[in-house]
DRENDO-1510 file (C-alpha; in Angstrom, 1 decimal, always signed):
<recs>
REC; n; res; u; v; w
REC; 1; UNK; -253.6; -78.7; +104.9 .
REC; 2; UNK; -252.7; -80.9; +102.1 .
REC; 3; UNK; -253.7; -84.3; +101.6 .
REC; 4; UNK; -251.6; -87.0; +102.2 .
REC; 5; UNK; -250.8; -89.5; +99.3 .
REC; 6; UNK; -251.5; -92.9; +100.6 .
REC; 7; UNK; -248.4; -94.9; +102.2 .
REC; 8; UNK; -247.8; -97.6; +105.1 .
REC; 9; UNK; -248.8; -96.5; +108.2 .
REC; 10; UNK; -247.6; -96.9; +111.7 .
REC; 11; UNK; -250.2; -99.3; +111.7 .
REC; 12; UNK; -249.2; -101.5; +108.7 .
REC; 13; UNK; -245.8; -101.4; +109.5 .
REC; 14; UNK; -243.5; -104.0; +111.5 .
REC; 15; UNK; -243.9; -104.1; +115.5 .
REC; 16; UNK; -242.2; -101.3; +116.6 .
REC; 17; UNK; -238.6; -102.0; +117.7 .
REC; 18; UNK; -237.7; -101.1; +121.5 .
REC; 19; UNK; -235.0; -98.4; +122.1 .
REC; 20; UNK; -234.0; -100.3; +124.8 .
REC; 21; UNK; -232.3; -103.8; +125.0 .
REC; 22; UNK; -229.0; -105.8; +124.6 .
REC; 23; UNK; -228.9; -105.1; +120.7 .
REC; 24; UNK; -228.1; -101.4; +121.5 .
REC; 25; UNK; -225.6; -102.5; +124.1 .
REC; 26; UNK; -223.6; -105.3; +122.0 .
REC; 27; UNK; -224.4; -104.9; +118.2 .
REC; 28; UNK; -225.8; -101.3; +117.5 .
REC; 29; UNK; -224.5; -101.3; +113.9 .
REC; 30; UNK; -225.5; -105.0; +113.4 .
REC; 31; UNK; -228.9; -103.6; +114.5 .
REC; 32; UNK; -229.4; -100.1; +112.5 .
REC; 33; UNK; -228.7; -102.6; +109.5 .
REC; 34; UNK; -231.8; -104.6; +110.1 .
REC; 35; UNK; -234.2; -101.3; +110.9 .
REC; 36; UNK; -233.0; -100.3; +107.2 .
REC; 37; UNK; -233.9; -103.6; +105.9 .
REC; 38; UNK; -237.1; -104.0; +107.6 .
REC; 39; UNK; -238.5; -100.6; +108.0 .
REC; 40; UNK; -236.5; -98.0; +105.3 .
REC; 41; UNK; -235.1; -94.5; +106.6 .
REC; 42; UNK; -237.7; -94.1; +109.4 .
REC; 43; UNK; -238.2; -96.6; +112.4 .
REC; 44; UNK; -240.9; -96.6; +114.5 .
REC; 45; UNK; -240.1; -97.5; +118.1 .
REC; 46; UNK; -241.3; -98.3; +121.7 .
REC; 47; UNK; -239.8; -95.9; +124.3 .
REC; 48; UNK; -239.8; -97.3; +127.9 .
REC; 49; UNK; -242.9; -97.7; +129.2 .
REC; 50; UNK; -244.8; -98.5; +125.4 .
REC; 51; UNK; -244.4; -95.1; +124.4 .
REC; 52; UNK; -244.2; -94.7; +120.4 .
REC; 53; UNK; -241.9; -92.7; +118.6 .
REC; 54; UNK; -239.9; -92.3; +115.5 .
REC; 55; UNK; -236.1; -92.8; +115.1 .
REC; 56; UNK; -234.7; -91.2; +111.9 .
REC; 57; UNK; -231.8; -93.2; +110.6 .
REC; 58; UNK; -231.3; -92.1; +106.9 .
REC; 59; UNK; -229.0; -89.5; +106.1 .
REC; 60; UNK; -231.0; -87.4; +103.6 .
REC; 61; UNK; -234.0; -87.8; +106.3 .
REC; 62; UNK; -231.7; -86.7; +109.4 .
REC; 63; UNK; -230.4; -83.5; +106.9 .
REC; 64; UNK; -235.0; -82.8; +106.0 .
REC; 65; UNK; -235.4; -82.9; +109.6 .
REC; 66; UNK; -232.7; -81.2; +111.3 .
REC; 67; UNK; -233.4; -78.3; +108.5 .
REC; 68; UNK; -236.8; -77.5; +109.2 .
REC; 69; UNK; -237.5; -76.0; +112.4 .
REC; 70; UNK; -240.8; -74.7; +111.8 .
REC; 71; UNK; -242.5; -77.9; +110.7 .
REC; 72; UNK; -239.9; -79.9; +113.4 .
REC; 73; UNK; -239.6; -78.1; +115.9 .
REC; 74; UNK; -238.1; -78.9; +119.6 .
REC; 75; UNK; -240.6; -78.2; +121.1 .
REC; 76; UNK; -241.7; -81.2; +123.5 .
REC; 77; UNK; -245.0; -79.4; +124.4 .
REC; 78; UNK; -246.3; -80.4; +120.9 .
REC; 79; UNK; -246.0; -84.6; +122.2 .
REC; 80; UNK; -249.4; -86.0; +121.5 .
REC; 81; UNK; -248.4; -88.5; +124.2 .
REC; 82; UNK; -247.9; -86.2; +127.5 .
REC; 83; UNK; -251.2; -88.0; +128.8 .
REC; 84; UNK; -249.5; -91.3; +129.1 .
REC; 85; UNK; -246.0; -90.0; +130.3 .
REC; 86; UNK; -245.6; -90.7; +134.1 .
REC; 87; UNK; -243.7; -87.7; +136.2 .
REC; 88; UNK; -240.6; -90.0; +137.0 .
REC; 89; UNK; -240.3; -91.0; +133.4 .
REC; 90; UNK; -236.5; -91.7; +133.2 .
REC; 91; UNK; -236.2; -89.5; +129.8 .
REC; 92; UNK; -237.8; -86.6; +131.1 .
REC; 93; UNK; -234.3; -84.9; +132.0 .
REC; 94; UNK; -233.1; -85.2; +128.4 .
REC; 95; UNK; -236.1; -83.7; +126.5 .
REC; 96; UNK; -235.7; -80.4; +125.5 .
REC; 97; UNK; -238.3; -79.0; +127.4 .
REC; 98; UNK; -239.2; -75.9; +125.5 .
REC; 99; UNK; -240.9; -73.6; +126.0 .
REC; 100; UNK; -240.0; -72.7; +129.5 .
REC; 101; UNK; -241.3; -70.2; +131.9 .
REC; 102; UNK; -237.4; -69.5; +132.1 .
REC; 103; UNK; -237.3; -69.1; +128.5 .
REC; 104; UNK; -240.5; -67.7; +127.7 .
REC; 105; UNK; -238.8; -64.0; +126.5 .
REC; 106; UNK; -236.4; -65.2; +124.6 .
REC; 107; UNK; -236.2; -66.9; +121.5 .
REC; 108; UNK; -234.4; -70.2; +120.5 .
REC; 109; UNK; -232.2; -68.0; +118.5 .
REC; 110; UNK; -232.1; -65.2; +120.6 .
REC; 111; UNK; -230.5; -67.9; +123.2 .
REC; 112; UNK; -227.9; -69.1; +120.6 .
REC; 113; UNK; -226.3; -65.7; +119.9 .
REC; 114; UNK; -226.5; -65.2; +123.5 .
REC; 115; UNK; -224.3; -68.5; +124.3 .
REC; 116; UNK; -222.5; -68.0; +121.0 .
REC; 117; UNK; -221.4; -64.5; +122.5 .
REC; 118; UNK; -220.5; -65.4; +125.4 .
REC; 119; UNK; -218.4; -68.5; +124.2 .
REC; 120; UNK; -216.3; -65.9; +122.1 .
REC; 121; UNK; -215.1; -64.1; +125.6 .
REC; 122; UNK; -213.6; -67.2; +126.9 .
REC; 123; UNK; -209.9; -67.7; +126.4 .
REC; 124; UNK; -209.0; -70.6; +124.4 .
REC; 125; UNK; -205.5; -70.8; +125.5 .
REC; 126; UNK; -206.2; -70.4; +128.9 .
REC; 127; UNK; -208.9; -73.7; +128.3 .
REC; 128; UNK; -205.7; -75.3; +126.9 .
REC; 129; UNK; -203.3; -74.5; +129.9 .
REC; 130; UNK; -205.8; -76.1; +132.0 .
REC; 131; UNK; -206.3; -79.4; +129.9 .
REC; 132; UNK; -202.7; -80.1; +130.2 .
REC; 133; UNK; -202.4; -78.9; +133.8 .
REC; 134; UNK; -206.1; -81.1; +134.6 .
REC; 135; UNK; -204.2; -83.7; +132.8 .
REC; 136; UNK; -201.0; -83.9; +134.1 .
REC; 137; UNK; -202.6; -83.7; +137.6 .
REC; 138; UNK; -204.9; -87.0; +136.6 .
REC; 139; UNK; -202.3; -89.3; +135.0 .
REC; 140; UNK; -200.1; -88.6; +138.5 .
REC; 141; UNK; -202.9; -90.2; +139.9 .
REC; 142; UNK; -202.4; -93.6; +138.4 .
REC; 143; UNK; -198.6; -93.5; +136.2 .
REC; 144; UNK; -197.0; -94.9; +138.9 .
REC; 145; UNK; -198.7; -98.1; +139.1 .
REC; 146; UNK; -199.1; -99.1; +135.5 .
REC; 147; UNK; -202.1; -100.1; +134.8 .
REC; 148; UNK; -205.2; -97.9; +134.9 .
REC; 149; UNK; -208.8; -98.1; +133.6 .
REC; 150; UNK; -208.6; -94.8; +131.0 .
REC; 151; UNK; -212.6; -94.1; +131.5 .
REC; 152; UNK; -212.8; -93.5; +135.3 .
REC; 153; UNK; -209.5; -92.2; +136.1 .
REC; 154; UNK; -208.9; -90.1; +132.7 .
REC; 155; UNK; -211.7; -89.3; +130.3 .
REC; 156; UNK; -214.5; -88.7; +133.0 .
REC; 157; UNK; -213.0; -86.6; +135.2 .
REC; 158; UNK; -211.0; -84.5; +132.5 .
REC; 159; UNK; -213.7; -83.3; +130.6 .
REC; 160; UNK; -216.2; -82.1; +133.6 .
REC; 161; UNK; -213.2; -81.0; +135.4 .
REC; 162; UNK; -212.4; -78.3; +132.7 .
REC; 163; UNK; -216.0; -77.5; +132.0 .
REC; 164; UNK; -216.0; -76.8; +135.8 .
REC; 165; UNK; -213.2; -74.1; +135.8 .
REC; 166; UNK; -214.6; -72.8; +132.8 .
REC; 167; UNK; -218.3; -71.8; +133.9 .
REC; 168; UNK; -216.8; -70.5; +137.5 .
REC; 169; UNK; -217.1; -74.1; +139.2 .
REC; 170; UNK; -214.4; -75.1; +141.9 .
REC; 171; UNK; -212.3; -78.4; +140.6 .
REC; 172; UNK; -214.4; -80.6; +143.7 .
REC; 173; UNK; -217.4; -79.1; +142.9 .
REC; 174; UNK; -217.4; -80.7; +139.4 .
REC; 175; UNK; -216.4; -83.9; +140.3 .
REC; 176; UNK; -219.3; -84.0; +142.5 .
REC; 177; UNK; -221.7; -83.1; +139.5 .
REC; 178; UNK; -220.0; -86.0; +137.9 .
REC; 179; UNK; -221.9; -89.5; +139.5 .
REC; 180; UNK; -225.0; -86.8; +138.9 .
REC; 181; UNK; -224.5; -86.3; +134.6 .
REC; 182; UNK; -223.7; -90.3; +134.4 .
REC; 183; UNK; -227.3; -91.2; +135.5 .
REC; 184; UNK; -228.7; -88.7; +133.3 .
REC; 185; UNK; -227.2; -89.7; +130.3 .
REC; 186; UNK; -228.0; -93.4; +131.0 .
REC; 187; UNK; -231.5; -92.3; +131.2 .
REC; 188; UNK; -231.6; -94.6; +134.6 .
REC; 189; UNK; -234.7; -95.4; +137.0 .
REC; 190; UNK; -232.8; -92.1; +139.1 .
REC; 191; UNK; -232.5; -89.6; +136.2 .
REC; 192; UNK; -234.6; -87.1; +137.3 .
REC; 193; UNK; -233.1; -87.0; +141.1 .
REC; 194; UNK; -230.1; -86.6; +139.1 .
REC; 195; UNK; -231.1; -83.9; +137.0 .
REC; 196; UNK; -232.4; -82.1; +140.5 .
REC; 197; UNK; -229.1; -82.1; +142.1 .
REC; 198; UNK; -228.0; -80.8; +138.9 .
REC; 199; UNK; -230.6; -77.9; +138.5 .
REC; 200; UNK; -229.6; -77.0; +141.8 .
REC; 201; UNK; -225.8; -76.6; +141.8 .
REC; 202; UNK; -226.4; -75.1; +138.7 .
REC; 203; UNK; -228.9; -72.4; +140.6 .
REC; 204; UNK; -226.5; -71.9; +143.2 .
REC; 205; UNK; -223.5; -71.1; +141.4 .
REC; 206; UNK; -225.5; -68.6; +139.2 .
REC; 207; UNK; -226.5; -66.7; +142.9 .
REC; 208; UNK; -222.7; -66.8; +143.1 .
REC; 209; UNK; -222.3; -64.9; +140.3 .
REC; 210; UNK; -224.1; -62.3; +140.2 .
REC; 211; UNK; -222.7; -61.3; +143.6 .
REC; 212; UNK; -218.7; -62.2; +142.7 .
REC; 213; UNK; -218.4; -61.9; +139.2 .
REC; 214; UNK; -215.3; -63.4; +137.4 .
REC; 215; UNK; -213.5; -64.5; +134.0 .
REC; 216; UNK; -216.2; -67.4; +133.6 .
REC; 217; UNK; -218.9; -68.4; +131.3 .
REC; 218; UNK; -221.7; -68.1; +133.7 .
REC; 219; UNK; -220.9; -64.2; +134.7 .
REC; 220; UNK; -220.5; -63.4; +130.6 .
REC; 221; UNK; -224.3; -65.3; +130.3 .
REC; 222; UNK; -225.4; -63.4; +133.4 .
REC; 223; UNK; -223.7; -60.1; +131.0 .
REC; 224; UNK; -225.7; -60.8; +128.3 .
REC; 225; UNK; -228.9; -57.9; +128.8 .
REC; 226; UNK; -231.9; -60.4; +127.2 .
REC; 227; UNK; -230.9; -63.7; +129.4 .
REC; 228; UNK; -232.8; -64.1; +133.1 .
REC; 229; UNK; -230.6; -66.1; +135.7 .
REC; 230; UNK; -233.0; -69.0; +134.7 .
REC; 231; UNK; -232.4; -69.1; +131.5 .
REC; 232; UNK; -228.8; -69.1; +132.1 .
REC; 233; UNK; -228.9; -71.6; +134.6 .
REC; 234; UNK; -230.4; -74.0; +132.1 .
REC; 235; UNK; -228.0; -72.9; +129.2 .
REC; 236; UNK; -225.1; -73.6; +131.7 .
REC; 237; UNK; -226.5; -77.2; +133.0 .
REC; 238; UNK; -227.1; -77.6; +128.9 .
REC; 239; UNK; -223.1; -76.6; +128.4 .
REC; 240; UNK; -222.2; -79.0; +131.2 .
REC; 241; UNK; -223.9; -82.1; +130.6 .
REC; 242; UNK; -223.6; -81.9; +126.7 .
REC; 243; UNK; -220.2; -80.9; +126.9 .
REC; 244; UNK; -219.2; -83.4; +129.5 .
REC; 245; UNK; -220.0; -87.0; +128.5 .
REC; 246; UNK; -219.7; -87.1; +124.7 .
REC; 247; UNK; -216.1; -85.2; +124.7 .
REC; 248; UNK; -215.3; -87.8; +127.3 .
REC; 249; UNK; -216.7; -90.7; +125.2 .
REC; 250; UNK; -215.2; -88.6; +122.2 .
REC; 251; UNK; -211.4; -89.1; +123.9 .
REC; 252; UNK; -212.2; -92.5; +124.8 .
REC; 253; UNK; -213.5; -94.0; +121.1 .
REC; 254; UNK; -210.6; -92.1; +119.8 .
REC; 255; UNK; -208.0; -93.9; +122.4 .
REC; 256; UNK; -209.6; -97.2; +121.8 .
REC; 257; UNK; -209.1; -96.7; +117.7 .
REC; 258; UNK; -205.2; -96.1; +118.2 .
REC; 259; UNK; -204.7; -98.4; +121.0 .
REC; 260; UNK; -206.3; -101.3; +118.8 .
REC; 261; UNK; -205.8; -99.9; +115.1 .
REC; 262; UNK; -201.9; -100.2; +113.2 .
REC; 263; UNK; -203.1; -97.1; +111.0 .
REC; 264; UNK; -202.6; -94.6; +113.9 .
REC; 265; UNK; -199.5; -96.2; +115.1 .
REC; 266; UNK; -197.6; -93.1; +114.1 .
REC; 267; UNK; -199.6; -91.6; +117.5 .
REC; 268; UNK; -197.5; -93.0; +119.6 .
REC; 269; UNK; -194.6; -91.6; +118.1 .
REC; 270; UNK; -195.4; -88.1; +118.2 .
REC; 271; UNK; -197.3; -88.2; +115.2 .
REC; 272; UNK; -199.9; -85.5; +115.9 .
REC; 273; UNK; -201.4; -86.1; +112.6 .
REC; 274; UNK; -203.2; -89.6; +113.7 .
REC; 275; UNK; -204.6; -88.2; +116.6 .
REC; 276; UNK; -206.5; -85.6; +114.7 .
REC; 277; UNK; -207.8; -88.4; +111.7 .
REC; 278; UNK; -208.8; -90.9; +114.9 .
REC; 279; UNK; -210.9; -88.3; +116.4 .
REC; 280; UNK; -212.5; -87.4; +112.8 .
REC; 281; UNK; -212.9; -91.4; +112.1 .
REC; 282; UNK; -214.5; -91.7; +115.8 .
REC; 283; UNK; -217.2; -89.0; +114.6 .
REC; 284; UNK; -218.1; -90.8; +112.0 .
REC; 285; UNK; -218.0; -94.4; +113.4 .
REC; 286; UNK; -218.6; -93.8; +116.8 .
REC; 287; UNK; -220.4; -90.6; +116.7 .
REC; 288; UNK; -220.4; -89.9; +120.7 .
REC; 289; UNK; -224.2; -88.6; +120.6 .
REC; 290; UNK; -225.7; -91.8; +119.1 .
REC; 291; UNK; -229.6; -91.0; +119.5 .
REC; 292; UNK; -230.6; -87.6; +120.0 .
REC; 293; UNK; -233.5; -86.3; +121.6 .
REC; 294; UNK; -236.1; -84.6; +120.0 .
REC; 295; UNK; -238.4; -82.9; +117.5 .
REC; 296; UNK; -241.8; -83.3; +117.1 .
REC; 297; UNK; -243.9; -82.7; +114.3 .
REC; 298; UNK; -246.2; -79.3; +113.8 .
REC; 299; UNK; -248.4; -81.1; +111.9 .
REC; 300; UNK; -249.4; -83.9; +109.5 .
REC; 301; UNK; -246.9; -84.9; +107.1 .
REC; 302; UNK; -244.8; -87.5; +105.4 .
REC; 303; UNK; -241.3; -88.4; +105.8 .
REC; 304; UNK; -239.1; -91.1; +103.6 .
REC; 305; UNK; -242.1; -93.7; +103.3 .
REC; 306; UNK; -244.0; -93.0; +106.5 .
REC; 307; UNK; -246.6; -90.7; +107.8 .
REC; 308; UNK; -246.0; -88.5; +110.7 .
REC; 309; UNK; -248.9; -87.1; +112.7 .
REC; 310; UNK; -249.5; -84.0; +114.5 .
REC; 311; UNK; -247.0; -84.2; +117.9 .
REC; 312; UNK; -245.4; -87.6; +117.4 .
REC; 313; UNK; -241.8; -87.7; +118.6 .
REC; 314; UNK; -239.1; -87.9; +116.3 .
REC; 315; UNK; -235.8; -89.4; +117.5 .
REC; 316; UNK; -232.2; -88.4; +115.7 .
REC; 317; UNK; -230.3; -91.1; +114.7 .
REC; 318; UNK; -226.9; -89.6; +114.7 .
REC; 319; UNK; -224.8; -92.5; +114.6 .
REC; 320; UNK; -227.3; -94.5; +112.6 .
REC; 321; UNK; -227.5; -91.3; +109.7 .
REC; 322; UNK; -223.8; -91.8; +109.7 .
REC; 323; UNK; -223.4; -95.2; +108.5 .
REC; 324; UNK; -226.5; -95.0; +106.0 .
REC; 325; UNK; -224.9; -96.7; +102.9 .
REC; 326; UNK; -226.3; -94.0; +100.6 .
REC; 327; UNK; -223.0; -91.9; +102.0 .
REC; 328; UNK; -220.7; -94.1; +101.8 .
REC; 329; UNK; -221.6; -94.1; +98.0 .
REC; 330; UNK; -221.2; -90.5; +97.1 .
REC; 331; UNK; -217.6; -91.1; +97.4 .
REC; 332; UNK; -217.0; -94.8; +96.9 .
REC; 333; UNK; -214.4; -94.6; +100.1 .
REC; 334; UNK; -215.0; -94.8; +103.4 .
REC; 335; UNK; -216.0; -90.8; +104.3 .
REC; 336; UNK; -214.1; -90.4; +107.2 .
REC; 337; UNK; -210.9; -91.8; +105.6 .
REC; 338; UNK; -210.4; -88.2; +103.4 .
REC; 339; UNK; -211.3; -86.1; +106.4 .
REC; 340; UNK; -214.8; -85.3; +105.2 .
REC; 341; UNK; -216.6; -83.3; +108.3 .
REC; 342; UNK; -220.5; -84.2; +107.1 .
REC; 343; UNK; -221.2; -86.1; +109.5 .
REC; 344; UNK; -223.9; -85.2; +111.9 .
REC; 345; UNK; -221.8; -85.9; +115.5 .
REC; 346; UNK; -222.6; -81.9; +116.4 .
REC; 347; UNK; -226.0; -82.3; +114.7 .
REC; 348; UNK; -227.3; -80.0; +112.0 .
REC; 349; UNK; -229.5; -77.2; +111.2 .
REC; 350; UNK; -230.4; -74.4; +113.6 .
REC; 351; UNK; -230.0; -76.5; +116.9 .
REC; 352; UNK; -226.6; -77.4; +115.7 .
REC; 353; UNK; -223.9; -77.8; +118.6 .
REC; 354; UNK; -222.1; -74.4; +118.5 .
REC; 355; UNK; -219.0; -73.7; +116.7 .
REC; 356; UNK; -217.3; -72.1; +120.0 .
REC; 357; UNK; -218.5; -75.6; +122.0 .
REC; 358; UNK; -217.0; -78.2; +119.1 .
REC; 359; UNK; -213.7; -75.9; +119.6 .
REC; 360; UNK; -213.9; -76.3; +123.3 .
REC; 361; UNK; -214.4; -80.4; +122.8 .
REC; 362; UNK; -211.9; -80.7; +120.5 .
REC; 363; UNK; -209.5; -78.7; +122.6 .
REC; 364; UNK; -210.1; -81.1; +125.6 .
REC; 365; UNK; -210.2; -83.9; +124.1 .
REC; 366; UNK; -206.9; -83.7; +122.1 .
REC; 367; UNK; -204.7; -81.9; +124.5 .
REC; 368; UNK; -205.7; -84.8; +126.7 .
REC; 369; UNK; -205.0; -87.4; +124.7 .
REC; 370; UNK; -201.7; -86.0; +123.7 .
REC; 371; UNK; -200.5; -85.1; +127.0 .
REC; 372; UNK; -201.6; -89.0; +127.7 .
REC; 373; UNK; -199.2; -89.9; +125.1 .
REC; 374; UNK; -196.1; -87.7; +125.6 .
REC; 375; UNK; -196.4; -89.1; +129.4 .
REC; 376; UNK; -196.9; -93.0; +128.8 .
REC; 377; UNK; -195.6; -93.4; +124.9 .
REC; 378; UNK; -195.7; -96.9; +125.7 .
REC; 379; UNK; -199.4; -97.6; +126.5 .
REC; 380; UNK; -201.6; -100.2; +125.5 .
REC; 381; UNK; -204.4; -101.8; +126.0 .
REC; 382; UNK; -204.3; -104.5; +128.7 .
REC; 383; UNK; -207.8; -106.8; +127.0 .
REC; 384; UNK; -208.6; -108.4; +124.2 .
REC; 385; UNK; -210.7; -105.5; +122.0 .
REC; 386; UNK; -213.7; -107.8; +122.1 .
REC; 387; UNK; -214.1; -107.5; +125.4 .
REC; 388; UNK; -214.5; -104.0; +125.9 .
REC; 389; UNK; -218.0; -103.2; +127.1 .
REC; 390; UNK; -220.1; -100.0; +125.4 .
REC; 391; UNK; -222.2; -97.9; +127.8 .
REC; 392; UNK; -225.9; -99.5; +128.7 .
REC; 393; UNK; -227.5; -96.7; +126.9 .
REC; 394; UNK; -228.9; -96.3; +123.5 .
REC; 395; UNK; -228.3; -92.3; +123.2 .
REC; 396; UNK; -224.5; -92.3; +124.2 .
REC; 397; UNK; -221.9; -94.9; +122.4 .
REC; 398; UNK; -219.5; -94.7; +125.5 .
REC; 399; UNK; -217.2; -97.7; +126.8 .
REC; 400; UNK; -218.1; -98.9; +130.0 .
REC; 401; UNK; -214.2; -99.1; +130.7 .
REC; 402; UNK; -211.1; -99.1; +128.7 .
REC; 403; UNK; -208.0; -101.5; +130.9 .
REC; 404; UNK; -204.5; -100.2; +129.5 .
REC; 405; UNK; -201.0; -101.0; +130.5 .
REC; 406; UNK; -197.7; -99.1; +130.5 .
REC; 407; UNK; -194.2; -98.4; +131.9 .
REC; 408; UNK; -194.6; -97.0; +135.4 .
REC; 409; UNK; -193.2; -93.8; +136.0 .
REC; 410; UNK; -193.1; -91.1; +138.6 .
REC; 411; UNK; -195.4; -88.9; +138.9 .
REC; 412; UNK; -194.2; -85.0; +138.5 .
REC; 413; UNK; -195.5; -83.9; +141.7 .
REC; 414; UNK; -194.0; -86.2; +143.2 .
</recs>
């Protein structure tokens, strides 16, 4: 092992910043400003319960990172702090946990080409005849009154709804699974009987299968010859959740920018153009994943100005990478403003979201938001902006609600 050059250490540095607290809620940028100023590129900070970590928030960092697998890996059995983690430690569900006994014959990228094979089988039209059909059925709902709150009775349940149909779930079956993702993600005092309930529909539905096959993405896992149904349990509860909340804070972010921005007025007009540079903006600006959780370091080394030992946990600032001034400078203009796709809202590197999953969120979130618009052309939002309310949770950048008004009109059910 080589030495390491002399540099601050965790234990000359500032106090370490907790990940959780009302600057994450109410001033995230404001706050990812100051960790630049006061501690460079790499942050060290207090998970709940005084557990250390690092959050990487520079852009060339996130890219060193994120490309290296072998010297960070995700592999949370390497933590040099499992002796001080508690069993109903609310982050536990979103660690990836890895190895598994589930996954212990197969491969991290074994498991990708397996997912990435079976996302190839599923029809994309067919996921965009059910988006509009999901949609059309949710805005009947509420059109008729003229008001509606766009996070609960729109973006929530569209996005688990046609995940649902699409790994072989029944339409009520998902919105039960719904409550069940929201804790998880919010990383709440009930995660991990959240993330049991979920396990278990998720083992359930996969007995299903292999007994009544169908046109879904669990039976073309189950298909795939190296993948045990616990393994594909996992990859399905992985597709779900993932999938779920950030294409619905994705559609939300993206309504919020044109409901409150003159650029994107066009939108409202037919003007499919806007809707596809709001959603690009919103992955740079609000990137939907905003922390991402984990890698941990093999061994001794040194990244930016800090030295990371052996099994310290290193946290991906997404959102954070995304706004480091060193980007905005390659271009002099604002990167999202020329449709520039480098940002890190699907990650990077080997555990990159997969291609055929950005499709599927894009697909969901656009046909929603367009079918939203041909519907009620008149919509807007019923707050002042600055009231709007982000998500208590430092790893998603979702609103809490989003109040619009409109012309009532029937629904076409009815």
């Amino acid at each position: 092992m080589r030495v390491l050059e002399p540099v601050a250490s965790v234990d000359s540095d500032p106090a370490p910043i907790p990940l959780f607290g009302p600057r994450f809620l109410n001033d995230p940028r404001g706050l990812y400003r100051e960790m630049r100023r006061g501690h460079g590129a790499v942050v060290p900070v207090e998970l709940p319960g005084g557990l250390p970590a690092w959050l990487v928030i520079g852009y060339r960092e996130l890219h060193q990172v994120t490309s290296d697998p072998e010297l960070y890996p995700r592999d949370a059995a390497l933590w040099n702090q499992w002796p001080n983690v508690p069993p109903d430690w609310p982050l536990l569900p979103i660690l990836p946990i890895s190895p598994s006994p589930a996954l212990a014959d197969n491969t991290h990228r074994a498991q990708q080409a397996n997912l990435d094979a079976a996302l190839e089988t599923m029809d994309a039209f067919a996921l965009r005849r059910d988006c509009e059909e999901l949609s059309d059925r949710l805005i009947d709902s509420f059109c008729g009154r003229g008001t509606a709150d766009l996070v609960g009775a729109f973006a929530e349940p569209l996005p688990v709804l046609a995940l649902a149909r699409l790994i072989g779930l029944p339409d009520a079956e998902g919105l039960e699974l719904l409550r069940s993702m929201e804790v998880i993600g919010d990383a709440g005092a009930d995660s991990m009987q959240a993330y049991g309930r979920l396990a278990e529909s998720m083992r359930q539905l996969i007995i299903h299968k292999r007994d009544r096959p169908g046109p879904d993405l669990a039976t073309a896992l189950l298909q795939q010859g190296t993948y045990t149904e616990e393994a594909c349990g996992l990859t399905l509860m992985s597709v779900l959740f993932a999938g779920h909340i950030t294409t619905a804070d994705w559609l939300v972010h993206s309504m919020r920018l044109m409901l409150t921005d003159d650029r994107f007025a066009s939108a409202f007009g037919g003007g499919r153009r806007s809707i596809g540079q709001a959603m690009n903006e919103v992955l740079w600006e609000e990137t939907p994943t905003q922390i991402l959780a984990g890698r941990w370091a093999a061994r001794d080394t040194r990244l930016g100005d800090k030295v990371i030992r052996a099994g310290d946990m290193l946290l991906l600032g997404l959102a954070a990478a995304n706004s480091d001034p060193e980007v905005r400078q390659y271009t002099g203009v604002e990167p999202s403003s020329i449709g520039n796709s480098a940002h890190f809202a699907f990650g990077h590197g080997e555990y990159r979201c997969p291609y055929g999953a950005q499709q599927m969120a894009e697909t969901i979130a656009r046909t929603g938001i367009e079918v939203l618009l041909d519907r009620l052309p008149d919509i807007d939002l019923a707050v002042e902006p600055e009231t709007l309310v982000r998500r208590p949770s430092p790893f998603l950048s979702g609103m809490t609600s989003l109040p619009v008004r409109f012309t009532a009109v029937r629904p076409l059910s009815g």
